[in-house]
N, C-alpha and C positions, 0 to 999 in steps of 0.2 A: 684723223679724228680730232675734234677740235675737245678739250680737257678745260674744267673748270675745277681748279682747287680752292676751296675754303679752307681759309687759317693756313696759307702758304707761306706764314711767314714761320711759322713752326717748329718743334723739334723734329717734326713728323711731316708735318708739311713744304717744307724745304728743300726734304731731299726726295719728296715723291715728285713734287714738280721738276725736280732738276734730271730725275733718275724719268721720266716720260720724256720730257726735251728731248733728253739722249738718245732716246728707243724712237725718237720719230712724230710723236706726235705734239698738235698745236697748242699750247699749253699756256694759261693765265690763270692767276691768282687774287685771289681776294682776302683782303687782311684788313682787320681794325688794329693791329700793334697795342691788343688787351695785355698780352700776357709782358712786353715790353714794359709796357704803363707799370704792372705789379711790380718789376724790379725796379724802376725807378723810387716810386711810392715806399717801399719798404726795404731797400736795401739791397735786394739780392741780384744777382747776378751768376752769367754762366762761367761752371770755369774756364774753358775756351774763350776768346774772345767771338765775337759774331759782329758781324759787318752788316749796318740799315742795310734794307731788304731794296731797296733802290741800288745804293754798291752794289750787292750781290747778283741782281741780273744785269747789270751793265758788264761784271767778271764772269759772267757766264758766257755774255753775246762775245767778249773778246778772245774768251778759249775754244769756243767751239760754231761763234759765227748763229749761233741759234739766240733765239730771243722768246722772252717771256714776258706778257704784259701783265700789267699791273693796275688792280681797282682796289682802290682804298673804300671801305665799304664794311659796313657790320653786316650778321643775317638778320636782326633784330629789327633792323631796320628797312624796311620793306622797300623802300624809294632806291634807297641805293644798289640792295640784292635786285631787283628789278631790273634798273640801269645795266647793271654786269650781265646779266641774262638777254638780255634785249642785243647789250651789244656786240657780245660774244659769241652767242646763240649754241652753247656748249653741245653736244653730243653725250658727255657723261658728265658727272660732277663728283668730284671726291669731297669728301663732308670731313674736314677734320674741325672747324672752325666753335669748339665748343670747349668751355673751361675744364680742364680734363686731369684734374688734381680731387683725390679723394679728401684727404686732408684740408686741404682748402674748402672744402664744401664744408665742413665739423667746424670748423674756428668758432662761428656764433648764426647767428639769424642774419646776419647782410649779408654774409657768404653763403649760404643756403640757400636763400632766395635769389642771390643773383647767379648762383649754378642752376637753378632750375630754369629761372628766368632767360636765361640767355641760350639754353642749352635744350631745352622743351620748345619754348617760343621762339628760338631762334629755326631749330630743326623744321618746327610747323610752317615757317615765314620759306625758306625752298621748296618743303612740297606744293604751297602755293605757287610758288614762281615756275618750280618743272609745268604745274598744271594748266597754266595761264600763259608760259612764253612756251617752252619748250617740251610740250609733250610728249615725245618720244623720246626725251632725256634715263639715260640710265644715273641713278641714284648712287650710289655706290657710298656706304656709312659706314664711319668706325663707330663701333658697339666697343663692346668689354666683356671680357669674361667673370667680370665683377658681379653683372648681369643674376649667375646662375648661384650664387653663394657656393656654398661647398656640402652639396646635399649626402644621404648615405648610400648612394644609388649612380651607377656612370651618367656621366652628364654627356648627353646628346645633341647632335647637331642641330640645335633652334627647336627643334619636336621630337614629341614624344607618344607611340601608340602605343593609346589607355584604353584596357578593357574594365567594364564597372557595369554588373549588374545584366551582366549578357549581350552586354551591345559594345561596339569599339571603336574608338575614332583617332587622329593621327591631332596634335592639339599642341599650342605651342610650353613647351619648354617649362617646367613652372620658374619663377623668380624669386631669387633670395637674397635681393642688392645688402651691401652694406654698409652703404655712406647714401650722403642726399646724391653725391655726383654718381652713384652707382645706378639710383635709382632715378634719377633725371635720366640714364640710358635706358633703363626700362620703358619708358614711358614716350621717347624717343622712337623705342621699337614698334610698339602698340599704335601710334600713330602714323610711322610709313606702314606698315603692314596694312590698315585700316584708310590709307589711302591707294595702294599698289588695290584693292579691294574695289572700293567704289567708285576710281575715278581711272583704273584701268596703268597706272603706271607701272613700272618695273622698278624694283631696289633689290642691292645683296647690303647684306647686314653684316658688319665682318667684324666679331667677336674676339676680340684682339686679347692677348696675354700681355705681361709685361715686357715691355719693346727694352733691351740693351742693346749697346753697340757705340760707340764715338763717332763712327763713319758711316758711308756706305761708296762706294768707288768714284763716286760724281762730286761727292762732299770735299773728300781727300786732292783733288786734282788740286788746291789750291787751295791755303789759308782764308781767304778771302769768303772761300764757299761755306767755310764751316759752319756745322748746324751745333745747336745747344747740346751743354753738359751739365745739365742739373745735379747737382749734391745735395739740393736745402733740404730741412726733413718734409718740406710742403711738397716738393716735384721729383724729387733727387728718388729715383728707386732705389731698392735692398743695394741691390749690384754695384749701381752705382757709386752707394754712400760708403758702401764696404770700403771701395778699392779708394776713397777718396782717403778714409779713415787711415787706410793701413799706410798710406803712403807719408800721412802727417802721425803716428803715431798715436793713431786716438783708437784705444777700445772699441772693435765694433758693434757695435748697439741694435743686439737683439730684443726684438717685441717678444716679452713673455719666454716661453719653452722655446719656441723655434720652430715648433712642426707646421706651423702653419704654411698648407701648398698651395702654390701658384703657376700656372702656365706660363712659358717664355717664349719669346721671339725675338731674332737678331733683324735687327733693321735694315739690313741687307735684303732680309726674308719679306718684310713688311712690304717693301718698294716694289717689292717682286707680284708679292700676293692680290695689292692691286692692281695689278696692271691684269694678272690672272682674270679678275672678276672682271674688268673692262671689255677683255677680249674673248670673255663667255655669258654675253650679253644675254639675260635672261626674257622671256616673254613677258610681253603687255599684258600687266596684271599679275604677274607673279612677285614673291617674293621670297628672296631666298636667306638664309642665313647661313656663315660658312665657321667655323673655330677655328681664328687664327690663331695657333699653335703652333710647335714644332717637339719640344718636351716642355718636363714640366720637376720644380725641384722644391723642396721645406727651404726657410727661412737655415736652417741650418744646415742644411745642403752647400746654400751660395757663402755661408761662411765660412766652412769648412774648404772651399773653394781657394778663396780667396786667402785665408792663411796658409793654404800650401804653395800658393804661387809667391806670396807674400815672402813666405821664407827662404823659398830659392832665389830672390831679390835680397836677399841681405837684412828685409825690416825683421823688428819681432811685432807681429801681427797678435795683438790678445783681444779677446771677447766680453763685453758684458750684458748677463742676461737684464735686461730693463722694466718694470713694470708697462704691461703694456697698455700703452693707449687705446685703443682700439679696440671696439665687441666683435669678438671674432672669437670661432673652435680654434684652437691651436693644437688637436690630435685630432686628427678626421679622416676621412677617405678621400681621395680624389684618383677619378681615372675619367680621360675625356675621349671622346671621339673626335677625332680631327682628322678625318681622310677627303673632305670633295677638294682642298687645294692640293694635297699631293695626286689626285685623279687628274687635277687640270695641270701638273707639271713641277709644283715645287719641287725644287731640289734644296734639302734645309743645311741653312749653315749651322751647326750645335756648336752650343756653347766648350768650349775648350781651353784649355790653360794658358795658350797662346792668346787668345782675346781676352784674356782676364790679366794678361800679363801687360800689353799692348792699352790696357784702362787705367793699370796703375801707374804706368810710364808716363802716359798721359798727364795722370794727378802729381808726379814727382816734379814735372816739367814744370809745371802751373801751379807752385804748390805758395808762390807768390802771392795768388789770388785767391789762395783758402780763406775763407772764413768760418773761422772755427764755432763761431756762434751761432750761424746757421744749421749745426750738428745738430743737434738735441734736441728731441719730440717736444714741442709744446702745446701740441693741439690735442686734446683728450676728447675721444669719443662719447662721454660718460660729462665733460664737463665738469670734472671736479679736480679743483686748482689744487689737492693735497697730492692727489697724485705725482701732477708734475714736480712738486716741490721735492717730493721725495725722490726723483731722478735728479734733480741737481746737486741736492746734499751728498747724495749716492758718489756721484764726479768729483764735487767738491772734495771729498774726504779721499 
């Protein structure tokens, strides 16, 4: 089967393309090197090093003789997403190719608009292209669990059956985004949904949690292949910022109380899970949504984590609670339904002390390339520069 990855140059998309390779099938990627551009432009950078995405399938075709082609190409841009369709003529397409930082969407109005922009209108620019080269293409999109906010009721697989007024119907899911990129997925959803609809395609919608992990088995074979390790506060998850913190001796920097919950995933599980939905190809016109999950833990859950692996390492790992940035419940309910990928096979890696131990090794090893300045929240949901201020004095002192 022939495989189109968008945003294969990725944290996510790297090791999907390399982790299909492996499994067999024919695999090309498409990349604009957006999210490269950002670290140039502003400083940041992975902690790993990561090797141009040209190196990296060239060290692929020489470890394992398989080959990945390469189109350089926005989705934005409809000439060039065209060109890749025409000339590839995919069978499925994995959709990572969208700015995928909450944070980054908050910064101001050019980041908002261009997460919506790129990520709504990019999304729309593929369903035209399945609809017009490759119709019988399976869709296959990462969503977010972002999607559903944190309602006081279990959150269900994409739908939910509503009775009201004596009549009942099965209806999707309500939405409670809470950043512009959360709600650029929404709107994302609403429009494959609404094309799987009228013009007969198929998509799964795959509602992802927050992906940790450093590796996945295909990454690891080789320096060369390594995929990103974001720390900054704009990309860098809880997990990740944690074990970076603990390993440079920085306070780890809780939002608020700490309860606030969030569903996980080892990206191990991630690599897997698509390939799941690939190879339980859904009917013409349907369209499915799956929770990719595996559990799910509070903000102080993964701290509490991470200074007890921290202090069997030798650091002293401390905490500090932060003014949080961000409009969010920080005590709430959360319990999800996530069973149609353990129905098609997942077997889930859970997070463990050993993989938390294995992230800060990691950050001890590279601890060269910390920059410390990248720690510290400065994007306020709310926009109000006293805030921030009052986290720096907070550190300063």
């Amino acid at each position: 089967m022939r495989i189109l990855v968008l945003g294969g140059d990725g944290y996510l998309g790297w090791p999907q393309a390399l982790y299909l390779s492996k499994q067999g099938y024919d695999v090309a990627v498409l990349d604009n090197q957006a999210r490269r551009q950002f670290d140039l432009k502003h400083g940041f950078d992975s902690l790993v090093p990561i090797k141009m995405l040209h190196r990296r399938t060239e060290r692929w075709t020489e470890l394992t003789g398989k080959t990945i082609r390469i189109y350089n190409g926005d989705t934005v841009n409809f000439e060039s997403l065209a060109a890749a369709f025409s000339d590839f003529q995919p069978e499925a397409v994995v959709h990572f190719a969208e700015q995928r930082a909450a944070p980054y969407s908050m910064i101001d109005r050019e980041h908002a608009f261009y997460t919506q922009y790129n990520n709504v209108l990019g999304t729309l620019n593929v369903l035209y292209a399945i609809k017009e080269i490759t119709p019988d293409c399976h869709l296959v999109k990462l969503g977010t669990m972002g999607e559903y906010g944190t309602p006081n009721i279990d959150i269900e697989e994409g739908f939910i059956e509503i009775k009201h007024n004596g009549r009942t119907d099965v209806l999707p899911f309500p939405k409670q985004p809470g950043s512009f990129y959360h709600l650029s997925k929404v709107h994302d959803s609403h429009n494959i949904q609404f094309a799987c609809k009228i013009w007969g395609l198929r998509s799964t919608d795959l509602n992802q949690g927050i992906v940790y992990g450093a590796d996945t088995y295909e990454t690891a074979l080789d320096p060369e292949l390594a995929t990103r390790f974001d720390y900054d506060q704009i990309y860098g998850t809880a997990l990740n910022r944690f074990c970076i913190q603990a390993a440079v001796g920085y306070p780890l920097t809780v939002y608020g109380s700490g309860g606030q919950t969030r569903g996980y995933i080892n990206i191990k599980d991630t690599v897997r899970c698509i390939e799941l939905a690939i190879e339980s190809q859904p009917q013409a016109g349907e369209f499915r949504v799956f929770n990719q999950i595996t559990e799910w833990f509070s903000i102080n859950d993964i701290a509490e984590k991470v200074t007890r692996v921290g202090s069997k390492l030798g650091l002293n790992v401390q905490s500090n609670h932060l003014p949080n940035p961000r409009v969010e419940a920080e005590d709430h309910y959360y319990n999800v339904v996530h069973t149609k990928l353990l129905d098609l096979g997942l077997q889930p890696h859970l997070l463990d002390d050993a993989e938390i131990e294995y992230m800060i090794k990691i950050a001890l090893e590279n601890r060269d390339r910390i920059d410390r300045r990248m720690i510290l929240p400065t994007v306020n949901w709310r926009d109000a520069e006293n805030d921030v201020k009052r986290v720096e004095e907070q550190f300063a002192n």
